[in-house]
C-alpha positions, 0 to 999 in steps of 0.5 A: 094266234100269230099266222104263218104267213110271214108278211101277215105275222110281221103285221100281227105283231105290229097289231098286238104291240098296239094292242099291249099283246106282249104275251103273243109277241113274247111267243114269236120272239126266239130266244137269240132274237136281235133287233136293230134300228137308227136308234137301237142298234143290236137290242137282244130280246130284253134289251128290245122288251125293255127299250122298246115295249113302254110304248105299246098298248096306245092304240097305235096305228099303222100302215103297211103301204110295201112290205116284202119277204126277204130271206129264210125264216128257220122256225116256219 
């Protein structure tokens, strides 16, 4: 279960692609979501299952060395 926290559900969904949980983060994804990086810029919800989901489930590690709350989050 993805908390309700913010900062906590960003790191649960760092967790769960590590882990292969796409189920959890399918449900934590809104229909509208868009994701964008350096090298992905303005994937929707598929485009970012279908680009950047093949990695996930490798165990992956990660560390949250600053992570900061920016912004209104409309379903919390």
């Amino acid at each position: 279960m993805l908390s309700d926290d913010r900062l906590e559900r960003a790191r649960d969904m760092y967790r769960a692609f590590a882990s292969g949980d796409r189920a959890a983060v399918e449900r934590c994804l809104a229909d509208d979501f868009s994701f964008s990086s350096p090298l992905d810029v303005g994937l929707d919800r598929a485009g970012h299952f279908e680009r950047c989901w093949p990695g996930a489930g490798r165990g992956q590690q990660f560390e949250f060395v600053r992570m900061v709350q920016s912004g209104e989050d409309r379903d919390l």
